[in-house]
C-alpha positions in Angstrom: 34.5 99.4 -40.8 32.5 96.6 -38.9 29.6 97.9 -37.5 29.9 98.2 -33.5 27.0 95.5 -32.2 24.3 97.4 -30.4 24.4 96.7 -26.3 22.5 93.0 -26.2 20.8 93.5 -23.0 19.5 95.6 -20.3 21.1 95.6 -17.1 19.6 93.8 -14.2 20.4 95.1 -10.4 19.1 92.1 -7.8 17.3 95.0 -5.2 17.9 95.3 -1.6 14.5 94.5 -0.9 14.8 94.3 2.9 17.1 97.7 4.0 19.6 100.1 2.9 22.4 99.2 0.5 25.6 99.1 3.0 28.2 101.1 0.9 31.3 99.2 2.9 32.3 96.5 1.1 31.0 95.1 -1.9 31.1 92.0 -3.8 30.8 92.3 -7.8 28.5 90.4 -9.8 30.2 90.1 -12.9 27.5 88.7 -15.0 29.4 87.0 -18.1 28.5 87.0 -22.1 30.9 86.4 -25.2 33.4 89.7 -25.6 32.4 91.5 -28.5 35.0 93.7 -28.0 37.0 92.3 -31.0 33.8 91.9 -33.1 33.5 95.6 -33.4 37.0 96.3 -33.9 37.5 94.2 -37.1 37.6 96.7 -39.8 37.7 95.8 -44.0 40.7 97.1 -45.5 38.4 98.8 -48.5 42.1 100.7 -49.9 43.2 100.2 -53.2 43.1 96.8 -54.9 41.2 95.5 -52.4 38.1 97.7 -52.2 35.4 95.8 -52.6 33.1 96.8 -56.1 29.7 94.9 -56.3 30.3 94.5 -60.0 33.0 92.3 -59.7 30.9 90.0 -57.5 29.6 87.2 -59.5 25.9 86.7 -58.3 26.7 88.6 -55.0 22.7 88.9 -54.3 22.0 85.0 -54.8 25.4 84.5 -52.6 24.1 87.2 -50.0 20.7 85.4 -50.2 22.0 81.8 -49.6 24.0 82.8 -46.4 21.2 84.8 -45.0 19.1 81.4 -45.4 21.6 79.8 -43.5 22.1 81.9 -40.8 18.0 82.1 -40.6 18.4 78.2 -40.0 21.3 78.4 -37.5 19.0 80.7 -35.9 15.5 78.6 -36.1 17.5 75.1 -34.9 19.0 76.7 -31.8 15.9 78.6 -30.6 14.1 75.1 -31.2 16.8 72.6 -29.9 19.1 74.3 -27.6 21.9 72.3 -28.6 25.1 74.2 -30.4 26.9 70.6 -30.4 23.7 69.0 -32.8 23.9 72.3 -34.9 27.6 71.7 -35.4 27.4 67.8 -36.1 24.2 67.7 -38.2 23.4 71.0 -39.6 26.4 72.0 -40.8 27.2 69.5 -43.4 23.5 70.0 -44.3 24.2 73.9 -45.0 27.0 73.0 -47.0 25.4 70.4 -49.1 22.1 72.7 -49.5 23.5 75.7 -49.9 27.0 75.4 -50.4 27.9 77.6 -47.1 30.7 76.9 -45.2 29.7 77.4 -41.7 32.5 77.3 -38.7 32.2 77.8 -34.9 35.0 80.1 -34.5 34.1 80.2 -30.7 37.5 80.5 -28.3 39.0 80.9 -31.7 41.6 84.0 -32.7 39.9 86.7 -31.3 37.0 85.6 -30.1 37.6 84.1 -26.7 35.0 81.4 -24.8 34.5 82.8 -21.1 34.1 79.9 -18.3 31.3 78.0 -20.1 28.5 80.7 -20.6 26.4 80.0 -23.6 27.9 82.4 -25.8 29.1 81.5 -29.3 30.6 83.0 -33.0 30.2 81.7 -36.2 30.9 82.5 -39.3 29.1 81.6 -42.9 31.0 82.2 -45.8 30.8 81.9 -49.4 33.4 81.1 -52.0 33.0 82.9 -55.3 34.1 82.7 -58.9 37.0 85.1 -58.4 38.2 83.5 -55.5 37.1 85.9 -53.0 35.2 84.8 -49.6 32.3 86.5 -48.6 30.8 86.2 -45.5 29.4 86.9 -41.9 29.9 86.6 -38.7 27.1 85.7 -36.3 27.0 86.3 -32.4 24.4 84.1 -30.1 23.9 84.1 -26.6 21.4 83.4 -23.9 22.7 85.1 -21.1 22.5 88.6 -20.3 25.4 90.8 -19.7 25.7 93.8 -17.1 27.9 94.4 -14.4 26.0 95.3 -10.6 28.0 96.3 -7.8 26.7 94.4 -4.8 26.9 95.1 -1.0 29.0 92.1 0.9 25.9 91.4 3.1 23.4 91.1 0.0 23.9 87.6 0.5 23.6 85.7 4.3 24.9 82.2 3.0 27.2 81.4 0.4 28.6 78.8 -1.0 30.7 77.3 -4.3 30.4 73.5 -2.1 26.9 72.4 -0.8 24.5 74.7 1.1 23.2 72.0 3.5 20.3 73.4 5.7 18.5 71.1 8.4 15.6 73.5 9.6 16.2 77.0 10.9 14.8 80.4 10.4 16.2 82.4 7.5 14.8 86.0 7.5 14.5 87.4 3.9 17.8 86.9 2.7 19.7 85.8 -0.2 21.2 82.3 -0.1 23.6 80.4 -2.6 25.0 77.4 -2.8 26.4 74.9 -5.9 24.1 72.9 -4.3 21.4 73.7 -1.9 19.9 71.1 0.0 16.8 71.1 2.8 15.9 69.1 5.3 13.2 69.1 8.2 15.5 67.0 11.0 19.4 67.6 11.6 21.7 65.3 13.4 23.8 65.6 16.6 25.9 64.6 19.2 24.1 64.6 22.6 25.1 66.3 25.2 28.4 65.6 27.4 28.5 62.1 25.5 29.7 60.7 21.8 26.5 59.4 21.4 24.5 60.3 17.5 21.1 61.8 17.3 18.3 63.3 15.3 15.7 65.5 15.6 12.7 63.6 16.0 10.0 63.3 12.9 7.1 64.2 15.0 8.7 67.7 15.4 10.3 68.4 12.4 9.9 71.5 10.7 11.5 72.5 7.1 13.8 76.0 6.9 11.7 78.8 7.8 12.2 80.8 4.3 9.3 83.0 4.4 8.7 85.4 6.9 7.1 88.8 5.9 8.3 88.4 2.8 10.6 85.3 0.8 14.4 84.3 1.2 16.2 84.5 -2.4 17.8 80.9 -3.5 20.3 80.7 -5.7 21.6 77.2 -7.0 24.0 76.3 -9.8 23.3 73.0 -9.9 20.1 71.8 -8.1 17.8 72.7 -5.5 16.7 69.8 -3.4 14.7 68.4 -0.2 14.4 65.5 1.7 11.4 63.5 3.0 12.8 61.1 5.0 15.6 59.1 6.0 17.8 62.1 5.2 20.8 61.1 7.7 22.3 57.6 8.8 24.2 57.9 12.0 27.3 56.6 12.9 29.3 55.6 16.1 32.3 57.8 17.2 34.8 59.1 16.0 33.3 58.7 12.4 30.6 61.2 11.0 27.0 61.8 9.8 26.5 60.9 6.7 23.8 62.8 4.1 22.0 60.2 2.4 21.4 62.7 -1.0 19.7 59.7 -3.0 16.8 60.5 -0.6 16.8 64.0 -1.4 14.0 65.0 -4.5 13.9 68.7 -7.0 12.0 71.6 -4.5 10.6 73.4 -7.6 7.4 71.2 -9.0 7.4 69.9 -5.5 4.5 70.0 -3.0 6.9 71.8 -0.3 4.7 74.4 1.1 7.8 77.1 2.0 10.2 76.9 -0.7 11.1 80.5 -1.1 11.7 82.8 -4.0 13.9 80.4 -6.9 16.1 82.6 -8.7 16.9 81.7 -12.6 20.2 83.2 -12.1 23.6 81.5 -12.1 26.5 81.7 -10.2 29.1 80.0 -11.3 31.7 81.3 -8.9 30.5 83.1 -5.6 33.8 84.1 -5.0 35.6 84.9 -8.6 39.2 85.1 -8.6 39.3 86.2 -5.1 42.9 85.0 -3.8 43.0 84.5 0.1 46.6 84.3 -0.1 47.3 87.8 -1.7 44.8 89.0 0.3 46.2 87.6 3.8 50.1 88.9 2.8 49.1 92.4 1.5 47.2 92.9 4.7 50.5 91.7 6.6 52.5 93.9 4.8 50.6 97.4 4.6 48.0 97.5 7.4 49.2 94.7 10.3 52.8 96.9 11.0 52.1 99.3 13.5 50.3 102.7 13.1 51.0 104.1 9.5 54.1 101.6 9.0 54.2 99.1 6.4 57.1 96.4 5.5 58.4 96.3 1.7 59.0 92.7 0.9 58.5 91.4 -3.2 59.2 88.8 -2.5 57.2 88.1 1.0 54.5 85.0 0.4 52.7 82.3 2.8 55.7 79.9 3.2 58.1 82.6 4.4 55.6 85.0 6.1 56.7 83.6 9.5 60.3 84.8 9.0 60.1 88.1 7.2 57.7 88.9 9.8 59.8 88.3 13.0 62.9 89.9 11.0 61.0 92.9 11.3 60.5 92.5 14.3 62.8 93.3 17.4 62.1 92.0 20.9 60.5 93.8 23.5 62.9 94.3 26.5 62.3 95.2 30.2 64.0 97.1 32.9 64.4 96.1 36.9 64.2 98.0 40.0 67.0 97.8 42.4 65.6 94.8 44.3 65.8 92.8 40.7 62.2 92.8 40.6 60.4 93.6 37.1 60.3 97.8 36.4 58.8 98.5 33.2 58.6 97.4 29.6 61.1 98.9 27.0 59.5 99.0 23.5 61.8 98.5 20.0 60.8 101.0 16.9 60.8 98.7 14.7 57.7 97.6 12.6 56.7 95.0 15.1 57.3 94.3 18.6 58.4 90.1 19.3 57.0 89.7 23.0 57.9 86.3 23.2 60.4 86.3 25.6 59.3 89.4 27.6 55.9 88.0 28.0 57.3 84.1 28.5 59.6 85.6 31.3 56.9 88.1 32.8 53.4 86.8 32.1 52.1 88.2 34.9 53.0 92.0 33.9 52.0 91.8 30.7 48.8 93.2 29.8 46.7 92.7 26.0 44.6 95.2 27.4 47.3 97.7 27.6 50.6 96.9 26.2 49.3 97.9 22.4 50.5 101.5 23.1 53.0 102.9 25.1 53.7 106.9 26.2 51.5 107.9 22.9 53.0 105.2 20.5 50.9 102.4 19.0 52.9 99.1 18.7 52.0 96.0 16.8 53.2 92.8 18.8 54.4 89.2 18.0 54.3 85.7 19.5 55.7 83.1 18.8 54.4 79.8 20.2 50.7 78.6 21.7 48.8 81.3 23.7 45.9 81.3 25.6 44.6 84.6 27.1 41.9 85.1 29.5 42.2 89.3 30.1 40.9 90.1 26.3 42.4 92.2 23.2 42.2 95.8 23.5 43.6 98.0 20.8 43.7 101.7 19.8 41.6 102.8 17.3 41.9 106.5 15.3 39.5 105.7 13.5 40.9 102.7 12.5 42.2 99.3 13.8 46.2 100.7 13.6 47.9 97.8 15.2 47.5 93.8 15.0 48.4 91.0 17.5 49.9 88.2 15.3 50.3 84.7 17.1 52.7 82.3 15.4 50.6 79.0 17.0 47.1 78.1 18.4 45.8 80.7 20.0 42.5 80.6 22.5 40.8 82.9 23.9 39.2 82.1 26.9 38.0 85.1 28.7 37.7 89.0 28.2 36.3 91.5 25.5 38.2 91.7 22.3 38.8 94.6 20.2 41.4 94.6 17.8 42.6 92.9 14.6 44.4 89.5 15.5 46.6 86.9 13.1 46.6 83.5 14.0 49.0 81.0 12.3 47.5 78.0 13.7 44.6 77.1 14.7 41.9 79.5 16.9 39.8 78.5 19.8 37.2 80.9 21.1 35.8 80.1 24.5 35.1 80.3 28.2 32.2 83.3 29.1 30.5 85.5 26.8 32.6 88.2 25.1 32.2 91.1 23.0 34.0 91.7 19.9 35.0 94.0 17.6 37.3 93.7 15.0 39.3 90.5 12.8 40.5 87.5 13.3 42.5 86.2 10.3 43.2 82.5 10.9 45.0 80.2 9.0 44.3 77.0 10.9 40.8 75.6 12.2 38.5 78.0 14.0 36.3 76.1 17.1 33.7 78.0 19.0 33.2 76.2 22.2 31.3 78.9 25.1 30.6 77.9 28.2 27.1 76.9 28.9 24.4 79.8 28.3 27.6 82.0 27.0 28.2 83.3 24.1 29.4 86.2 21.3 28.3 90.2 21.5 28.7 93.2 19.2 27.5 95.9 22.1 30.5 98.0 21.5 28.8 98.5 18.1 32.8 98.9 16.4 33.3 96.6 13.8 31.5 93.4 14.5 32.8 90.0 14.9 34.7 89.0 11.7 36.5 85.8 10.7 39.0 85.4 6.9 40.0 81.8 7.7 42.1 79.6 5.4 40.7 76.5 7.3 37.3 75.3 8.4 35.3 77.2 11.2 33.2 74.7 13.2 30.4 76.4 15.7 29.7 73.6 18.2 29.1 75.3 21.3 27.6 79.0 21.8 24.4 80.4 23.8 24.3 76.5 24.6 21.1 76.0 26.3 18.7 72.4 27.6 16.2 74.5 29.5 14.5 76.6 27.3 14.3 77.6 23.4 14.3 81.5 24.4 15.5 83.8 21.5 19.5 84.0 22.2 21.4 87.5 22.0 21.7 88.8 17.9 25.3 89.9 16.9 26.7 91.0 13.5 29.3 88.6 12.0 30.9 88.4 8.6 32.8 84.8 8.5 34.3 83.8 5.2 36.8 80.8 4.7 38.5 78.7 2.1 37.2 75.6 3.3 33.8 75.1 5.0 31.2 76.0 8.0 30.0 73.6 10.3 26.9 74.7 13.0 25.7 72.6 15.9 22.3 75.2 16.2 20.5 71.7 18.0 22.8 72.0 20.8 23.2 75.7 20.7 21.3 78.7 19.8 22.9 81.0 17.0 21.3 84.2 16.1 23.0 86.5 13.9 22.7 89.8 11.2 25.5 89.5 8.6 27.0 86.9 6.4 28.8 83.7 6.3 30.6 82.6 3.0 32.3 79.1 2.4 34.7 78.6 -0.2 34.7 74.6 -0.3 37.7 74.3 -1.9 38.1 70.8 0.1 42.4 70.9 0.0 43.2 71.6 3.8 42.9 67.7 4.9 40.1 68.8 7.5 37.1 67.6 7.4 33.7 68.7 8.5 31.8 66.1 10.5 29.5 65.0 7.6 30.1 63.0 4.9 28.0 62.3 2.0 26.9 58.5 0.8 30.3 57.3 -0.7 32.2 58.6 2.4 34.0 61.9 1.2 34.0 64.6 3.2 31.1 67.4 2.5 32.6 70.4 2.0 30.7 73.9 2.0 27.6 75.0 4.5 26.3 72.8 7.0 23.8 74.0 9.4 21.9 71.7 11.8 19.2 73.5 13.9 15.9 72.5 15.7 13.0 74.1 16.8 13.0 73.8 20.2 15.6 73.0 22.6 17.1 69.5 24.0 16.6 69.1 27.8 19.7 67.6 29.8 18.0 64.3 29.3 18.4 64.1 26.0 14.4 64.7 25.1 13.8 66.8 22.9 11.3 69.9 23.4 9.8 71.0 20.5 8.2 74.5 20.1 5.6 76.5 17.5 7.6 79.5 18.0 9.9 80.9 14.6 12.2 82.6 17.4 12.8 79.1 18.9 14.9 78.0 15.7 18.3 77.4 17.1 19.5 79.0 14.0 18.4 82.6 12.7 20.0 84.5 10.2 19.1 87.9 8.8 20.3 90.6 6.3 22.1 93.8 8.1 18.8 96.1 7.5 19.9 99.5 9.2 22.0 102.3 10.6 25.2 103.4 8.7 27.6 99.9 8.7 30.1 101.8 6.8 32.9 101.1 9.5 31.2 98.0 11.2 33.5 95.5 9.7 37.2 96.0 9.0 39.0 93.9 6.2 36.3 92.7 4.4 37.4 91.0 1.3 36.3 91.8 -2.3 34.6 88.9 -4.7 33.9 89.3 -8.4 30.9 86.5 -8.8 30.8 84.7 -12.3 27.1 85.1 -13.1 24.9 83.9 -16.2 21.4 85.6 -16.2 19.3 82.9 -18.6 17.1 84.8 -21.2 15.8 84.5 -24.9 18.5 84.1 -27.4 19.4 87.0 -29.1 22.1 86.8 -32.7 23.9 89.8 -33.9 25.4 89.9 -37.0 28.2 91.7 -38.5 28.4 93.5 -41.9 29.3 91.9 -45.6 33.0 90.7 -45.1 35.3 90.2 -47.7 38.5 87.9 -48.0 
């Protein structure tokens, strides 16, 4: 029997430094090493005519002694050189000539299998002898840790698998990632009420704030960079900024006086196999019907969502008074409740506030078309969210507090006065925030935060919008996670928020983000252009010494009990590599 390989390393848990673990939703850092799982479950068949007797072994010490030379060597070159490929194309054919072991990278080979590029690798060096038997061994090497930590959603503010673009703004202890994270000390805009491109001027430029009472957390798979100057060329409308990243130089060995805490960790994939689109039909199918209802459908998926949804779904009728004049509504039992008609017919008497439940029943309602609604979302909740507004179209929502969970086949458009929310929006399409002037998002009702699972891109161009004065705007918690990528106009606007908000990047939807990097493709991942200070309604801007006059401030959720403050969280498994010495493991004598 192969000896089982001892555990290679300890386990590493990335603290909550700044408040208490949430216990709501967590994302899984998966941190990947080579499977030794069918390393230590090899076995030598040692029965019968095949047990092996030393005697028989011609010279087995000198053989044992030549392979344990080699594998001494493999060991030596790859501490030294780093390089498995060199080992492979040079050292190999040495062994063999000098010793006369045959040595093979068996990596991603039978049973041992590669895992998405980590540093781990098998070999094996073997020995032909006189009677024809092989001896050998197996060797194990990696540089990467391995352990599995079970992370709270909010451990990280900003994250990214595209580029983590960040043009000054205050970032409060927190943990930020991107494939690539780049800093900048001026953003760009588009002034005011025109089309007109601007940036923040040099002579007030200030670098992301990283540092307060204690250091943000970066995390960067591929580099980690900063710009000095001509960081942005502008562009007349419609087309967009562009980054110039040749300009952009390494942070670490740099003279960049805030450049946080550098982690030596790697993600290679913030959001693992996380799959939006199982995620968005399961939550259509089990939690979206009304109250404890749920629709059995195999075979349901994105392209025919539309229809099994609405066959489940009956239309809502109404009843008249004498006079022919509207009476009441008349609700279906079935799963969900198609309002199209009833509320295209009666718009008036329809209510969002109040048409969710009727004489003690909760009912979850249907639309088919555009909609804008200025009243607000109000649905029941014991304890939970039990019923879901689902809008096949654009919908905007211009007015009124919303608490609920909404679906939104189209696109979404959040704007008119301040509102408070509490609950999710799942949208498919584009997300736009565009408040009215000084208006913007609340959490007061202290329910389940403001939450956003978009498939498409969710751009933040107007919210607390203010060109009088750089006065702190109102916090609110928000979780935002989509496919594609997050665009913030914090120069124009004032964004201060506790939470989280994760791009994908994937780059597939055919919208764009309005920056593009030097060879005119689209950036896809973070982008977040603030200013400290404010722009007056001339266009000047107005800078300020003040960290609470960033136009963008993030920070960790640090307190209370958030185990119901956001509802429908998704779940990501992060592929991780922890870099470390190299450690080998060897199996026992094997005979073939």
């Amino acid at each position: 029997m192969l000896k089982m390989l001892k555990k290679l390393f300890k386990r590493n848990l990335i603290n909550n430094d700044k408040g208490s673990a949430l216990s709501v939703a967590f994302i899984v850092i998966t941190v990947l090493t080579f499977s030794l799982t069918t390393v230590t479950s090899m076995n030598v068949n040692l029965a019968g005519a095949t047990t092996l007797k030393i005697e028989q072994v011609t010279d087995d010490s000198l053989v044992k002694a030549l392979i344990r030379q080699a594998i001494g060597e493999f060991e030596d070159y790859i501490e030294a050189t780093d390089s498995y490929e060199d080992f492979n194309n040079v050292e190999i054919p040495r062994i063999l000539t000098d010793y006369g072991v045959v040595v093979s990278d068996v990596t991603g080979t039978g049973d041992f299998v590669d895992y998405a590029g980590t540093d781990s690798y098998v070999y094996k060096f073997a020995i032909t002898m006189d009677d024809g038997d092989v001896l050998y061994k197996y060797v194990f090497s990696s540089i990467y840790g391995s352990s599995v930590e079970t992370f709270d959603v909010f451990d990280y503010s900003l994250g990214t698998n595209g580029k983590l673009i960040l043009n000054s703004g205050l970032y409060d202890e927190v943990y930020l990632y991107g494939e690539e994270v780049k800093l900048a000390s001026t953003a760009p805009y588009v002034v005011n009420g025109s089309t007109t491109q601007a940036e923040t001027p040099n002579s007030s430029a200030t670098y992301p704030t990283l540092t307060t009472s204690g250091p943000s957390t970066i995390f960067s798979e591929v580099s980690y960079d900063y710009c000095i100057s001509s960081c942005f060329t502008l562009n007349g409308y419609p087309n967009p900024f562009v980054i110039n990243e040749s300009n952009y130089v390494p942070v670490v060995g740099s003279d960049l006086p805030d450049q946080g805490t550098v982690s030596t960790m790697i993600i290679n994939d913030f959001f693992g196999n996380f799959d939006y689109d199982e995620f968005f039909i399961d939550y259509l199918k089990t939690k979206a019907p009304k109250e404890d209802e749920t629709i059995t459908e195999p075979g349901m998926t994105m392209a025919n969502a539309k229809a099994t949804i609405l066959s489940y779904a009956d239309d809502l009728t109404w009843t008249t008074k004498n006079n022919g004049t509207f009476k009441k509504w008349v609700y279906p039992s079935t799963p969900f409740v198609n309002i199209t008609t009833g509320y295209n017919t009666h718009p008036s008497e329809f209510d969002f506030t109040g048409e969710f439940s009727s004489q003690g029943n909760q009912y979850s309602l249907v639309y088919d078309g555009d909609l804008v609604i200025t009243s607000g979302v109000s649905m029941d909740k014991t304890p939970t969210i039990v019923d879901s507004l689902i809008i096949f179209g654009d919908l905007t929502l211009d007015g009124g507090d919303i608490q609920g969970a909404i679906v939104v086949f189209g696109d979404l458009y959040i704007t008119g006065d301040t509102q408070d929310y509490a609950g999710t929006l799942f949208i498919l399409g584009q997300t736009f925030i565009n408040k009215d002037l000084n208006a913007g998002i609340t959490t007061n009702g202290n329910d389940y935060g403001f939450t956003i699972i978009a498939k498409d891109n969710v751009i933040i161009e107007e919210i607390y919008e203010n060109h009088v004065s750089s006065a702190l705007a109102t916090q609110f918690s928000a979780f935002i996670y989509t496919e594609e990528s997050i665009y913030i106009d914090a120069v124009n606007s004032r964004l201060n928020i506790e939470g989280a908000l994760f791009a994908r990047g994937l780059g597939v939807s055919g919208n764009q983000i309005f920056m593009d990097d030097e060879s005119i493709s689209p950036i896809n991942g973070i982008i977040i252009n603030s200013y400290r200070g404010y722009i007056n309604n001339s266009g000047v801007a107005v800078p300020s010494t003040s960290n609470t006059a960033n136009g963008f401030i993030i920070e960790k959720i640090s307190s209370g009990n958030y185990q119901d403050r956001f509802y429908n969280i998704p779940v990501f498994e992060s592929l991780v590599q922890i870099p470390g010495l190299y450690t080998f493991e060897t199996s026992e004598w094997l005979l073939e």
